[in-house]
N, C-alpha and C positions, 0 to 999 in steps of 0.2 A: 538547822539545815533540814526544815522538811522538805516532800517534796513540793514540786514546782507546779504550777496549774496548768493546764492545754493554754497555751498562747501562740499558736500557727507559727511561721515560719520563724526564726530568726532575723532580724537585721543586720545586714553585715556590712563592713565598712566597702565602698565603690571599688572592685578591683584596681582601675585603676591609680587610684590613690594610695591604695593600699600598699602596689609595687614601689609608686615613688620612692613615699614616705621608708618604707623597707630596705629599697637600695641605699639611700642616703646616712638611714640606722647602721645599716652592715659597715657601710664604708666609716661610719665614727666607731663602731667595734674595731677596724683593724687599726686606725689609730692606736687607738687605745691598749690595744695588745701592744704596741709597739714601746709605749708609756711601760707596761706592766715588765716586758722585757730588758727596757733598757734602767730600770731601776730595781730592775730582781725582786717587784712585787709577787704575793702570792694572793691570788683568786680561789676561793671555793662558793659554786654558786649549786644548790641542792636545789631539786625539781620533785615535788610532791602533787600527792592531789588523787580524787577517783579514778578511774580505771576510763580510757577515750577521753580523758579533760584535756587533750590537745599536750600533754610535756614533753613529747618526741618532736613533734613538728617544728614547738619552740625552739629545741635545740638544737633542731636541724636547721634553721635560717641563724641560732646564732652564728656557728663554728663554720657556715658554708664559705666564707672566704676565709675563715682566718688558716695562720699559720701554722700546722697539724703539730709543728713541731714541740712548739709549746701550748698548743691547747686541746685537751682532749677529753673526751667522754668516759665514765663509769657507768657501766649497765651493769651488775653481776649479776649471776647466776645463783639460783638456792644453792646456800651454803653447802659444802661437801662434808663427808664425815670428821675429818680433820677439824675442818673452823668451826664446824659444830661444838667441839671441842676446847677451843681458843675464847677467851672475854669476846664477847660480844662485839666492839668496836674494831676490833683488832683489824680485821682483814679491809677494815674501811679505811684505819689509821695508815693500813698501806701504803693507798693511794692515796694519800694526799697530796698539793702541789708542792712543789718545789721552787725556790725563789727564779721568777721570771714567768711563771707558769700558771695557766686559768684548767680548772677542772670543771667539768661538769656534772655532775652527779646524778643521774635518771635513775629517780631514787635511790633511799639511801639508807641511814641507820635507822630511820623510823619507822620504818618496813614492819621494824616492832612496835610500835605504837598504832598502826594501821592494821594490817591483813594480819601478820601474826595472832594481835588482840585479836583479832574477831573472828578470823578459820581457827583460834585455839592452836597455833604452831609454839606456843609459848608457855611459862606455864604463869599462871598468877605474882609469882615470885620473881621470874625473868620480865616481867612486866613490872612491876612495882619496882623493880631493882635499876632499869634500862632508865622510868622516870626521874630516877634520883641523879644516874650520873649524866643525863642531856647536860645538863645546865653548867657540870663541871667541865664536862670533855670541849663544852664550843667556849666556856671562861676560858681553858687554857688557848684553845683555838685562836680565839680572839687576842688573847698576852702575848700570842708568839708572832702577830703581826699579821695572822690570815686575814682576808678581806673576806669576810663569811656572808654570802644572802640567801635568805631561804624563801623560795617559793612555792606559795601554795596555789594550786589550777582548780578552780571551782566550776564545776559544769552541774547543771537540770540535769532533773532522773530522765527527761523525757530524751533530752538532744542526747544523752550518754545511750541509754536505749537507740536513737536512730542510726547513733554512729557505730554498735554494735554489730545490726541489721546492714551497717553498707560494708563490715568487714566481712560479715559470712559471704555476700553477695560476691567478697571481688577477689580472685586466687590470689592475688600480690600481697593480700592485707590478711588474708584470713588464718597465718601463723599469731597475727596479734589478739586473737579472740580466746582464752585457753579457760578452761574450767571456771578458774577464780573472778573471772571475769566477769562470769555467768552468774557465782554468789552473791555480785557484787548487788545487781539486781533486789534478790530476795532480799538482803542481806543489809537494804539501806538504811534505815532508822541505826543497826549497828554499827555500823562503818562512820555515819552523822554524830552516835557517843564517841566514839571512839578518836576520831578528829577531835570532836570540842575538850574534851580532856586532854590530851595532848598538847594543844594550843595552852591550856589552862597552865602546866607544866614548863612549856618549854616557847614560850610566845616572851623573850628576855629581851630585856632592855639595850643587850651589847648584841642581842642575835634577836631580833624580833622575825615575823614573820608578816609576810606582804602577801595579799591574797590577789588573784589575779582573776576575772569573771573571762570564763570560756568557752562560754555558747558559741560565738561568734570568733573562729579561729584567727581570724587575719587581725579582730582587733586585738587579739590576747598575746599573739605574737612581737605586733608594733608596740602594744606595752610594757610585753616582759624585757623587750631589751631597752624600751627608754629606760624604763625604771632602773635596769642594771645598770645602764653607764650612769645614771645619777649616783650610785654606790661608788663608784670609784674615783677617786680623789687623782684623775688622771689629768695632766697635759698634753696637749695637741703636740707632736712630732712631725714636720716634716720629714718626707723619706728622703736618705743620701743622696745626691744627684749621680747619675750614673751616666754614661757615656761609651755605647756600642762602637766598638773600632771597627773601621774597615776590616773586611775579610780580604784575606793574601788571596792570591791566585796560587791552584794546584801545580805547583811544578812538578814533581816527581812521583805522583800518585797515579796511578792506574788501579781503578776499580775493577774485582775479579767481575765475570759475567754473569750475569745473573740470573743465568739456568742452574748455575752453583748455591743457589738461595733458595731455603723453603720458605712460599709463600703461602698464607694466610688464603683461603675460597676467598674472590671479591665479593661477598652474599649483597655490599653495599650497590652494586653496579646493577644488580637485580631491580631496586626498584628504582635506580634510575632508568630505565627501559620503561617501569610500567607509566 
């Protein structure tokens, strides 16, 4: 993974194709939730990769229609002093899903094998130790019925650089820019070992890893999730037919007045005027 050479802009897939194609993806992700639910499948699908390689966004179009009930995202935060404390999987082994249930995981336990290794959060031994047990902790993963897929978000030094520069640029974005981010920069060639040994390690036959190219956001999007519904062994669901009854007429209801209610400033009516 060296880096990339100056090749101008990106190609990206025609917006509007790209919505199609996306609407039609989402709407076979709710199926398939529905698959996952009504047969108490369990989903673990881990989101890896450089720092801007697009793995928020991805997981933002996945879970946008689904069911929050049963499918939800893992972000954690640096560990506290506590789980500092605790085996290394432990507070990941948490959250895992429960039969019916798709997790997400934006990023995950390899946090040690990535940034750990190479800002030195870890020590040589917690690194050599972490590679030994990958392989055991997703065997049993896999025995106990998870549906495990791992993805890996490949982005250029250069597009990860510019999407950097439009996070400092824009207030909404610019909490996702933090220190490490910055290393990530100098830091490339290390982060590039550090990946390919990893992969070396933990790229298994019952948990392989799917690399995903992410320059081009909307295609990496429409393929991270074809690729996922190809991971699962789902059938199509019809949803129950349902049948809105007539509403009764109010007989004996009088609404108090409504000077009796605290409302909400219309700030919306504002720029309906302008």
């Amino acid at each position: 993974m060296s880096k990339s050479k100056k090749s101008g802009a990106v190609k990206r897939v025609p917006k509007p194709k790209y919505e199609q194609e996306l609407e039609r993806l989402q709407a076979e992700l709710v199926g398939m939730q529905q698959w996952v639910i009504e047969t108490g499948a369990k989903v673990l699908v881990i989101f890896e990769g450089r720092d801007a390689a697009g793995k928020g966004g991805a997981i933002k179009r996945i879970v946008q229609y689904l069911n929050p009930r049963s499918a939800r995202v893992v972000a954690l935060p640096a560990p506290s002093e506590r789980e500092q404390g605790q085996w290394y999987f432990q507070r990941y082994i948490e959250r895992l899903p429960t039969a019916g249930e798709i997790v997400l995981m934006d990023r995950s336990w390899y946090n040690r094998g990535g940034v750990e290794r190479v800002m030195g959060y870890c020590t040589d031994e917690q690194y050599y130790r972490f590679l030994e047990q990958v392989p055991l902790v997703e065997r049993m993963l896999v025995d106990d019925g998870i549906i495990l897929v791992k993805f890996w978000f490949s982005v250029s030094d250069e597009v990860q650089e510019e999407r950097f520069r439009s996070r400092l640029e824009d207030p909404m974005r610019r909490w996702k820019l933090s220190d490490t981010d910055l290393f990530s920069i100098t830091r490339w060639e290390d982060y590039s070992r550090a990946k390919d040994a990893m992969f070396a390690a933990t790229d298994l036959s019952y948990a392989p890893w799917w690399t995903i190219e992410s320059d081009d956001k909307r295609a990496s999007r429409i393929n991270s999730i074809n690729h996922l519904l190809t991971q699962i062994p789902y059938e199509h669901r019809e949803p129950e037919k349902v049948s809105i009854p007539d509403r009764p007429g109010a007989n004996d209801y009088d609404r108090p007045p409504r000077e009796r209610t605290n409302y909400v400033i219309d700030h919306a009516k504002t720029l309906k005027k302008k």
